[in-house]
TORKOL-186638 format. One record per residue (C-alpha): chain; x negated, y, z; residue in one letter. Coordinates in steps of 0.1 Angstrom, whole numbers. Each point is the difference from the previous one (the first is absolute). Layout:
# residues N
SITE   ch      xx      yy      zz   aa
SITE    A       X       Y       Z    A
...
# end
This chain:
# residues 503
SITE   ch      xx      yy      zz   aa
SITE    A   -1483     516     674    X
SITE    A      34      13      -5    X
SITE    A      10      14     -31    X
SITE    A       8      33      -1    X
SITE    A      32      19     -12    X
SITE    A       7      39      -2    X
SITE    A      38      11     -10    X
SITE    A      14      30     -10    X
SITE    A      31       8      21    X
SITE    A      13      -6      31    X
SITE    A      35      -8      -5    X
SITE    A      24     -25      10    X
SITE    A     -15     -21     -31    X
SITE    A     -44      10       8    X
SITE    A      11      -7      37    X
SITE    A      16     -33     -11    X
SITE    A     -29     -11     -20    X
SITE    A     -27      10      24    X
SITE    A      15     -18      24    X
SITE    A       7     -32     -16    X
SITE    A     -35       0     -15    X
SITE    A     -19       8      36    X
SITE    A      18     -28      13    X
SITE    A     -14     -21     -26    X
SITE    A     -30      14      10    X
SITE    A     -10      29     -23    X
SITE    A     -19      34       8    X
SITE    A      28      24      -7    X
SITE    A      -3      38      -3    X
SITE    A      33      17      -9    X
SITE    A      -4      38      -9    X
SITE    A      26      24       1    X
SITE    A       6      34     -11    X
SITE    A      23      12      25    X
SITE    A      -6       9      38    X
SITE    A      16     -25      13    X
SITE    A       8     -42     -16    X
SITE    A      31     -14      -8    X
SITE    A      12      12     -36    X
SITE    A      39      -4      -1    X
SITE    A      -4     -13      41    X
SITE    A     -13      34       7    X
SITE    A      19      25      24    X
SITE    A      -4      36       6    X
SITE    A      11      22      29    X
SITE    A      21      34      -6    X
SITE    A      23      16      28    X
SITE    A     -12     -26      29    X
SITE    A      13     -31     -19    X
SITE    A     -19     -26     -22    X
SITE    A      11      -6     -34    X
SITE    A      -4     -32     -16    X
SITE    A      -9       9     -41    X
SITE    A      11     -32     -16    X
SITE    A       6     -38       7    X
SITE    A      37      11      17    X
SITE    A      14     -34      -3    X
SITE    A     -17     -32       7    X
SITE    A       4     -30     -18    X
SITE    A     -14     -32       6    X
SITE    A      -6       1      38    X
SITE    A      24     -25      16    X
SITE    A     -12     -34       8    X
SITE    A      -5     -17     -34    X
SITE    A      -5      29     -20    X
SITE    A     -25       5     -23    X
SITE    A     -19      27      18    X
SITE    A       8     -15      33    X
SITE    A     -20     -31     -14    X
SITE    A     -31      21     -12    X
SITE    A      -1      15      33    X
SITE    A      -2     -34      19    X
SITE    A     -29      -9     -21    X
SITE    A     -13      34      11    X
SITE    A       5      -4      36    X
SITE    A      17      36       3    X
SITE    A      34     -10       3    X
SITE    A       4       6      39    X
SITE    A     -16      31      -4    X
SITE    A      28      20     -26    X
SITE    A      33      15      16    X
SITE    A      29      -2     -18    X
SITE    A      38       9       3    X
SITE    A      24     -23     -20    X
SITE    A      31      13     -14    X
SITE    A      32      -6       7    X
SITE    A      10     -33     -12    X
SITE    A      37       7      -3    X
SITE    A     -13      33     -21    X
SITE    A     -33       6     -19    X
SITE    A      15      26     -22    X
SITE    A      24      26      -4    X
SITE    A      10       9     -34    X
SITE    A      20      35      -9    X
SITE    A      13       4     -33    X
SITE    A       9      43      -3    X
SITE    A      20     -11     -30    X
SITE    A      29     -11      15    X
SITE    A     -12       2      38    X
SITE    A      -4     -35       5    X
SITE    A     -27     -23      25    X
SITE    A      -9     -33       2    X
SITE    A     -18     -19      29    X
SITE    A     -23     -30     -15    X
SITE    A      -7     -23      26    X
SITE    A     -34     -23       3    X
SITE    A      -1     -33     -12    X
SITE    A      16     -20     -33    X
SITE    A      31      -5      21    X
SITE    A      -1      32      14    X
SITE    A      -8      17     -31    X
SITE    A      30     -14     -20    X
SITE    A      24       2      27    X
SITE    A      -8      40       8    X
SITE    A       9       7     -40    X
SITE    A      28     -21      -5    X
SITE    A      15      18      26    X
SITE    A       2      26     -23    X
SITE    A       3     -17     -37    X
SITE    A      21     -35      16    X
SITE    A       2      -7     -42    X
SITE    A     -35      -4      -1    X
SITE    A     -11     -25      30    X
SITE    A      -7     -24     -21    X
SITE    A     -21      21     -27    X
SITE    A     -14      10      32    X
SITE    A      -7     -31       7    X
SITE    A     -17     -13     -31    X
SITE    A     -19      32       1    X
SITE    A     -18      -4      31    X
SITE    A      -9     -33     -10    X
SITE    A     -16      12     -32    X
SITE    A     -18      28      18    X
SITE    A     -19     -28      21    X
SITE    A      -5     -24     -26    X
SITE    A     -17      26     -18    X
SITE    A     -23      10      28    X
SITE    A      -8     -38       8    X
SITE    A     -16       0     -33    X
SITE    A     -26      26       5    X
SITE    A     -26     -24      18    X
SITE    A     -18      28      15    X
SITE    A      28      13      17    X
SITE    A       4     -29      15    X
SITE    A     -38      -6       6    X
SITE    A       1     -33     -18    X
SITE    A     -30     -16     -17    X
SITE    A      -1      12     -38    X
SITE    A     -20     -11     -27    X
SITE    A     -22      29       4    X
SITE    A      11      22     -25    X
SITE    A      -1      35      10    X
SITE    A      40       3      -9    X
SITE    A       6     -25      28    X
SITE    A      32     -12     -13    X
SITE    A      17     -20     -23    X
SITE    A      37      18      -8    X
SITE    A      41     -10     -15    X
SITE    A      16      17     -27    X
SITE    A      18      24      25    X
SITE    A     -36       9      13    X
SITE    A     -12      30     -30    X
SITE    A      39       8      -2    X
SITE    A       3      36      14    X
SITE    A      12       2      31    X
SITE    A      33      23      -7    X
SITE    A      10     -29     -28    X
SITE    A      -7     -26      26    X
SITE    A      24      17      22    X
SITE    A      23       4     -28    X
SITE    A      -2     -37      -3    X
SITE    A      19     -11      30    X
SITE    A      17      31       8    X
SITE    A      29      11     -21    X
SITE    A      11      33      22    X
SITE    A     -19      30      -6    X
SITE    A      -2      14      32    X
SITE    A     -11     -32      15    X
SITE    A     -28       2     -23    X
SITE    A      -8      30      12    X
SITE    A      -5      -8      34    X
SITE    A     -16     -31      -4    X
SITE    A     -30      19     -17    X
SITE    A      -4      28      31    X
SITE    A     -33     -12       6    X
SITE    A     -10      13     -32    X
SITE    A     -20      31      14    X
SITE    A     -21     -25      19    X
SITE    A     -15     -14     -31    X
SITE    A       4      31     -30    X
SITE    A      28     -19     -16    X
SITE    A      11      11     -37    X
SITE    A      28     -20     -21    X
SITE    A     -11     -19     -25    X
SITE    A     -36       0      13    X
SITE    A      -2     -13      37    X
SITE    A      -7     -38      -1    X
SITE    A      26     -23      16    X
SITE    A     -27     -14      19    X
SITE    A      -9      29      20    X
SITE    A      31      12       6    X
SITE    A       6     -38      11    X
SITE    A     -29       6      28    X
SITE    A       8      32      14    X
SITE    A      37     -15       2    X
SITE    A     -10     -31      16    X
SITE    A     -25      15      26    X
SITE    A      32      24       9    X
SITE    A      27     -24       5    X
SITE    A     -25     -24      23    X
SITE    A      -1      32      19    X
SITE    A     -22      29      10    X
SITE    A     -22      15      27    X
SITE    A     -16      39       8    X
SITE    A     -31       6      14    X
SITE    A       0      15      37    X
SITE    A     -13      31       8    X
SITE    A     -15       6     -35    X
SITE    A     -12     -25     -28    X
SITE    A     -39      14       9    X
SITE    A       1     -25      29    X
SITE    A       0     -29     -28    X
SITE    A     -29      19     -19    X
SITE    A     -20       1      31    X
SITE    A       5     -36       5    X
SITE    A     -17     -12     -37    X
SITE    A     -32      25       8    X
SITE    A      -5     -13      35    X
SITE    A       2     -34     -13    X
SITE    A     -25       3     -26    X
SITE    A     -26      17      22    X
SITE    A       8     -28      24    X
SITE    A     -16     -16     -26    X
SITE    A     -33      25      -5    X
SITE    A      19      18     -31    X
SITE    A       9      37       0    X
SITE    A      28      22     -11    X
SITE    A     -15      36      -7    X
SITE    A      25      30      -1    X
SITE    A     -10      34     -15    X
SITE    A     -20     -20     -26    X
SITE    A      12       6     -32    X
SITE    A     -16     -20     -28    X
SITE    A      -8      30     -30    X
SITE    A     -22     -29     -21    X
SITE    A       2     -33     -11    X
SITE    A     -29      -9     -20    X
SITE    A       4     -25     -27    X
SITE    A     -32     -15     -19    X
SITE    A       5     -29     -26    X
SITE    A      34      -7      13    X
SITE    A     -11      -6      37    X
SITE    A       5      24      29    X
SITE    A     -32      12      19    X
SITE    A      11      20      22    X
SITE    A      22      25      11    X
SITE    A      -4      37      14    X
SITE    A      21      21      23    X
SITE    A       5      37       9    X
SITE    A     -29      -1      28    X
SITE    A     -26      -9     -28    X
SITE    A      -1     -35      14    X
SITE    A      -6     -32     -18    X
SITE    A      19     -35       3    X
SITE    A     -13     -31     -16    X
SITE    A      16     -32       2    X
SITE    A       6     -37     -18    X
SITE    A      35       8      -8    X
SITE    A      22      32      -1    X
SITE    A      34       4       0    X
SITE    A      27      30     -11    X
SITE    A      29       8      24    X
SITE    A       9      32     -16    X
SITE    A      21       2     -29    X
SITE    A     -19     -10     -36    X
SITE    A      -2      26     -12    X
SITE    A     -14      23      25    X
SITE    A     -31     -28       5    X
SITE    A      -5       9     -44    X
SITE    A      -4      36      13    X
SITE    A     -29     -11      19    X
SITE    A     -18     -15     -27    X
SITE    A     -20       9     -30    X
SITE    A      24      -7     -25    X
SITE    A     -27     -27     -19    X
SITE    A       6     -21      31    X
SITE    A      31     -15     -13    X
SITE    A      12     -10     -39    X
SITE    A      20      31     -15    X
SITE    A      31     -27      -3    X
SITE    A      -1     -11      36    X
SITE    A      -1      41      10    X
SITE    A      30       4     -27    X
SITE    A      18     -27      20    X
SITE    A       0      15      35    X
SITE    A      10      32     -16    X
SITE    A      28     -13     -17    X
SITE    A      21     -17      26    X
SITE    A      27      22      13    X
SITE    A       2       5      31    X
SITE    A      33      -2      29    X
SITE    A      14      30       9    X
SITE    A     -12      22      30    X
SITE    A      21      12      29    X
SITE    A       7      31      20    X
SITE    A       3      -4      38    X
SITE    A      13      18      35    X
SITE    A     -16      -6      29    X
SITE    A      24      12      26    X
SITE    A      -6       7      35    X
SITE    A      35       4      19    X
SITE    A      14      19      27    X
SITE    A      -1     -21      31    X
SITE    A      32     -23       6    X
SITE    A      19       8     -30    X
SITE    A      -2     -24     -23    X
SITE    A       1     -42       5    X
SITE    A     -26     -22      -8    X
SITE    A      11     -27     -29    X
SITE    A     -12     -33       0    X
SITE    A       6      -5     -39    X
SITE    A     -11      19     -30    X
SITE    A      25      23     -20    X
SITE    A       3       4     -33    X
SITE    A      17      29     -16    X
SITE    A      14       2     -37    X
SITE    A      12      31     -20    X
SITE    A      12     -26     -27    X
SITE    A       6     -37      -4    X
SITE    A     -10       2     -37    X
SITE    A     -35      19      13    X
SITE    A     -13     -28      16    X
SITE    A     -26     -10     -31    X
SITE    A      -3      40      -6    X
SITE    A     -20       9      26    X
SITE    A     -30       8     -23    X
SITE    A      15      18     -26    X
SITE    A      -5      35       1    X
SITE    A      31      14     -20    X
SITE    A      22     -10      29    X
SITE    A       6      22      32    X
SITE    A     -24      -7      34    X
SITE    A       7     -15      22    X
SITE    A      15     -32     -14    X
SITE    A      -2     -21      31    X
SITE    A     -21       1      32    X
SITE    A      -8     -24      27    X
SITE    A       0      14      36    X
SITE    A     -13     -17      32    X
SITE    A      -7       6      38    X
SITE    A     -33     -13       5    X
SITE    A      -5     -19      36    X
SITE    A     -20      13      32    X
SITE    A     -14     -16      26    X
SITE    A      28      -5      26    X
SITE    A      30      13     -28    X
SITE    A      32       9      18    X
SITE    A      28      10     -12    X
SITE    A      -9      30     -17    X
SITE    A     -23       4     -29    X
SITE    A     -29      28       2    X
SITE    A      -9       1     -41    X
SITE    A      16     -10     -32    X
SITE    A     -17     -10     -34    X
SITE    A      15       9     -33    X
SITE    A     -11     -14     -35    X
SITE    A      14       7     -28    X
SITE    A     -15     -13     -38    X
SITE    A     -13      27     -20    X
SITE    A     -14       1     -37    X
SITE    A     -35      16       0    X
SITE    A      15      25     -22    X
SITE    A      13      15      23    X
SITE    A     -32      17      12    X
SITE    A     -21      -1     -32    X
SITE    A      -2      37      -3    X
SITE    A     -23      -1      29    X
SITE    A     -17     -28      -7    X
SITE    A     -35      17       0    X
SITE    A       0      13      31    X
SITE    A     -14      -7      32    X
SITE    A      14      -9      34    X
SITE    A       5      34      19    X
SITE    A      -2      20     -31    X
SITE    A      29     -13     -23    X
SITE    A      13      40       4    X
SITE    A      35      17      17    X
SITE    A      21     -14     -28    X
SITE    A      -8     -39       9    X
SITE    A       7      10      33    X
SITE    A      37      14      -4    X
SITE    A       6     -31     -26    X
SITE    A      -6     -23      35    X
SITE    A      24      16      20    X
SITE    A      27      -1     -29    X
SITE    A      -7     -32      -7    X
SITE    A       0      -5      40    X
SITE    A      35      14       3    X
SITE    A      12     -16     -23    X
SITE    A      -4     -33      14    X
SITE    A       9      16      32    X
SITE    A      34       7     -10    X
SITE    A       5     -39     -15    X
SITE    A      -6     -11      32    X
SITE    A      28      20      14    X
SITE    A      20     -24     -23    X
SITE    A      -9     -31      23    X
SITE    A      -3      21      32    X
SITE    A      16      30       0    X
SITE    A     -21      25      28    X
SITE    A     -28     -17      -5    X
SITE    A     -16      35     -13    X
SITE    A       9      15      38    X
SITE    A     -24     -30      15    X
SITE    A     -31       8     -23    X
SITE    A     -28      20      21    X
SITE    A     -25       1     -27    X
SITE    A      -6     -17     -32    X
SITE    A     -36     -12     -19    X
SITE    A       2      -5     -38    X
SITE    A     -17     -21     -27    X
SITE    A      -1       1     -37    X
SITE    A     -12     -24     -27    X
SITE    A     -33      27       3    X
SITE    A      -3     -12      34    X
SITE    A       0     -38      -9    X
SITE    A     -22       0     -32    X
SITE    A     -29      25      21    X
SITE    A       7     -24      39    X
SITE    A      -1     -32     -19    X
SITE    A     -23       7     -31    X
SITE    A      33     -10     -18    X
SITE    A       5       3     -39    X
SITE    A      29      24       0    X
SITE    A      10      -7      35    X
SITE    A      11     -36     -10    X
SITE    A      17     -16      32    X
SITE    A       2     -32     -17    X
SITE    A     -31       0     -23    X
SITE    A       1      -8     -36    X
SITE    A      36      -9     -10    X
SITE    A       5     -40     -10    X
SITE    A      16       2     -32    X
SITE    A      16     -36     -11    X
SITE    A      -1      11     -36    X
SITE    A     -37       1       4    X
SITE    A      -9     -21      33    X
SITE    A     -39      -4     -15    X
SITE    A      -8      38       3    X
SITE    A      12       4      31    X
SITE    A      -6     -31      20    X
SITE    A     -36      13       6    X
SITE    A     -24     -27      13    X
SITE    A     -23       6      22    X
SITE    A     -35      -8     -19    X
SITE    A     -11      32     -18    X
SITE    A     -25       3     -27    X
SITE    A     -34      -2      25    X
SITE    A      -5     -34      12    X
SITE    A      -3      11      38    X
SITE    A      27      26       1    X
SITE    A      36     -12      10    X
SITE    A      34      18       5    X
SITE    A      24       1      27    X
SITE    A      29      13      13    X
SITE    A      37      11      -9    X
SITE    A      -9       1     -42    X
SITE    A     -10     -34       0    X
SITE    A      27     -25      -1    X
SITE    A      22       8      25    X
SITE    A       5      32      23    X
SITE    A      15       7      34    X
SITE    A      -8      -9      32    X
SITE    A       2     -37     -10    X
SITE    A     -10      -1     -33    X
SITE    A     -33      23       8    X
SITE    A     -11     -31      28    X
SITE    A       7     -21     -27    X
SITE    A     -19       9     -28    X
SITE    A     -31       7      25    X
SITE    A       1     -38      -1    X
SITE    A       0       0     -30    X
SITE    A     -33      23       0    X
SITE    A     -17     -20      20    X
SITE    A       7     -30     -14    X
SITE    A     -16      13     -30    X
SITE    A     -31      -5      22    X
SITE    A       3     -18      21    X
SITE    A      20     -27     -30    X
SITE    A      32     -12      -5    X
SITE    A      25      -7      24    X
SITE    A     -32       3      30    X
SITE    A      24      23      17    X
SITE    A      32     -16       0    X
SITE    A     -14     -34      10    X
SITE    A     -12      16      28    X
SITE    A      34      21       6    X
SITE    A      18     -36       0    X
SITE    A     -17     -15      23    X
SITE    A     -26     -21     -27    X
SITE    A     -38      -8       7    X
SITE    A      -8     -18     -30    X
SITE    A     -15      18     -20    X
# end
């Protein structure tokens, strides 16, 4: 008989996890809270249009890539629509400071070549750079879904690797603004100076310059394609069941109960929601105080705030790169502290249709935001947060409005109607400790408390997900390998990712 497992969440990292352990033959429930599945992959409609809610920017999808390679081993590949960007231009930079952009192109070559364009002095720091920034990834083995000795860190690291990432910059770069824009990607992984490891900057970097991908017609699709390959398999993937208890006896898990008063017993379970929410949905003997302290401790990455924006018909072109705006070159690390003016930075992006012509039909804004921003209202409830919550949205809404004017002036004459979201709506959608977009921040000074691993404290209960190792669309995949390797034993998964049989 198939053993059974039930996990909490169906996010990219429960979907991943599901699936990989249903194909390895597993009887896998996945419960989640919200109507419909998908976690960061989820979309929402408002104004006729379908808004993707995180999981913009795909990396890891062309042929070779890390995700790529898990999907193969999946069988789903054929089945997941994606638009590459440009090659010639993944990203457009603006700089308000002194009204400057940049164009970074894909590729090592590419990459170096785009930016020397505009620093000709630094080619050859350039240069070295790049070739630091891979060497560092290589050495992550489960990034590069390479046989480890089956520790739960997964890889073996240089000196450069606990450097922070803004002094590893520092280290082949000698020209500040350089610097600058060579850490842009910072939003995508809750960078702060003097904390951020080298190696995840190194990562995110890499999986950039080897170039990008967007989901068409909505990152849902992908979601969709995980839960209808696990009940392929005889699993299920329940929505509107929220687990409310978790119950714990003599560190082993015996079950777990939902909203509807129904009960779900299995050999293993597994957390997808953030760590600290699944201690919320236990007695609070079920763990050691220290291990409780723990989770509470580590900081988490800052939140965001986010337009969803549904144009006017015709108005505006549809970009085939990301853009990045910047108030300041010096802000680049600051986009958590909360004694500087918002918005520091913002990335903004025409999500692809089915059929895209010429013209884009929505736009997506992010822009980092501390989650002090919104602690006032902390304690209140989706639809009941009061008038003054809503008149901080629209300031906060114009004010990002009139940035963009900055990078394209009349773009506020194309806007027909606008949806926002706060860190609120990201720590009550997601379950999210303080709306974290990253999860808990890595901190190099102190990589043990935040490199979590995925065993807990109950012998059958295992974590998963964007707080464990790494985060992102390809770090998620990756540590659900790691999860279920924790079952299913060391290196079972990547063996079989590689092409091995003997096991």
């Amino acid at each position: 008989m198939a053993k059974k497992v039930v996990i909490i969440g169906a996010g990219l990292g429960g979907l991943f996890t599901g699936a990989i352990l249903a194909k390895e033959g597993f009887e896998v429930t996945l419960l989640e809270k919200n109507s419909t599945i998908g976690g960061g992959l989820q979309t929402f409609s408002r104004f006729g249009e379908d808004f993707d809610t995180g999981m913009h920017i795909i990396g890891g999808m062309a042929e070779g890539g890390t995700v790529n390679r898990i999907c193969k081993y999946l069988g789903i590949l054929d089945q997941i629509k994606l638009q590459e960007v440009d090659d010639g231009c993944t990203a457009r930079l603006y700089y308000l400071e002194d009204n400057a952009s940049y164009e970074v192109a894909k590729g090592k070559e590419g990459f170096v070549v785009s930016l020397a364009r505009y620093f000709p002095d630094e080619q050859e720091a350039l240069q070295n750079y790049v070739e630091a920034i891979f060497n560092l990834a290589g050495q992550v083995d489960l990034f590069n879904l390479r046989p480890s000795d089956g520790r739960l860190t997964l890889y073996t690291h240089s000196e450069e690797f606990l450097m922070a990432a803004d002094e590893f910059i520092a280290k082949y770069v000698g020209n500040a603004k350089l610097r600058s824009i060579l850490a842009y990607m910072n939003p995508l992984y809750g960078g702060y100076a003097g904390r951020t490891p080298a190696y995840i900057h190194a990562i995110i970097s890499a999986l950039y310059i080897n170039g990008t991908s967007r989901f068409v017609g909505g990152s849902s699709r992908f979601a969709e394609v995980l839960k209808d390959f696990i009940q392929s398999r005889g699993g299920r993937v329940l929505a509107s069941e929220r687990v409310e208890w978790v119950e714990v006896r003599e560190r082993n898990v015996e079950y777990v109960q939902t909203s509807k008063g129904r009960c779900f017993q299995a050999d293993y379970y597994i957390s997808a929601i953030h760590p600290c929410a699944l201690l919320g949905l236990t007695d609070e003997k079920a763990f050691p105080k220290i291990y409780r302290n723990r989770l509470n401790s580590i900081p988490n990455a800052y939140s965001a705030f986010s337009l969803f924006i549904k144009l006017k018909a015709d108005t505006f072109p549809y970009m085939n790169y990301s853009e990045f705006y910047m108030t300041r070159y010096s802000d680049v690390w600051s986009f958590g502290d909360v004694g500087k003016p918002w918005p520091l930075g913002f990335l903004l992006m025409t999500p692809p249709v089915e059929g895209q012509g010429a013209f884009s039909s929505k736009v997506l804004v992010m822009a980092p935001m501390p989650f002090e921003f919104v602690r006032q209202w902390e304690n209140t409830t989706v639809g009941k947060r009061g008038e003054g919550y809503l008149h901080w949205k629209e300031q906060q809404a114009a004010e990002l409005l009139q940035h963009i004017e900055h990078i394209h002036p009349g773009f506020s004459a194309c806007v027909e109607r606008i949806n926002t979201a706060s860190p609120l709506t990201i720590r009550d959608f997601y379950a999210v400790k303080e709306g974290s977009i990253s999860g808990f921040s890595k901190d190099c000074r102190n990589i043990t408390l935040s490199q979590l691993p995925v065993a807990t404290k109950a012998r059958n209960l295992l974590l998963t997900g964007q707080n464990n190792q790494l985060h992102g669309f390809c770090g998620v995949p990756l540590t659900a390998i790691t999860t279920c390797e924790a079952i299913l034993g060391a290196n079972y998964v990547i063996n079989k990712i590689n092409g091995c049989t003997d096991f």
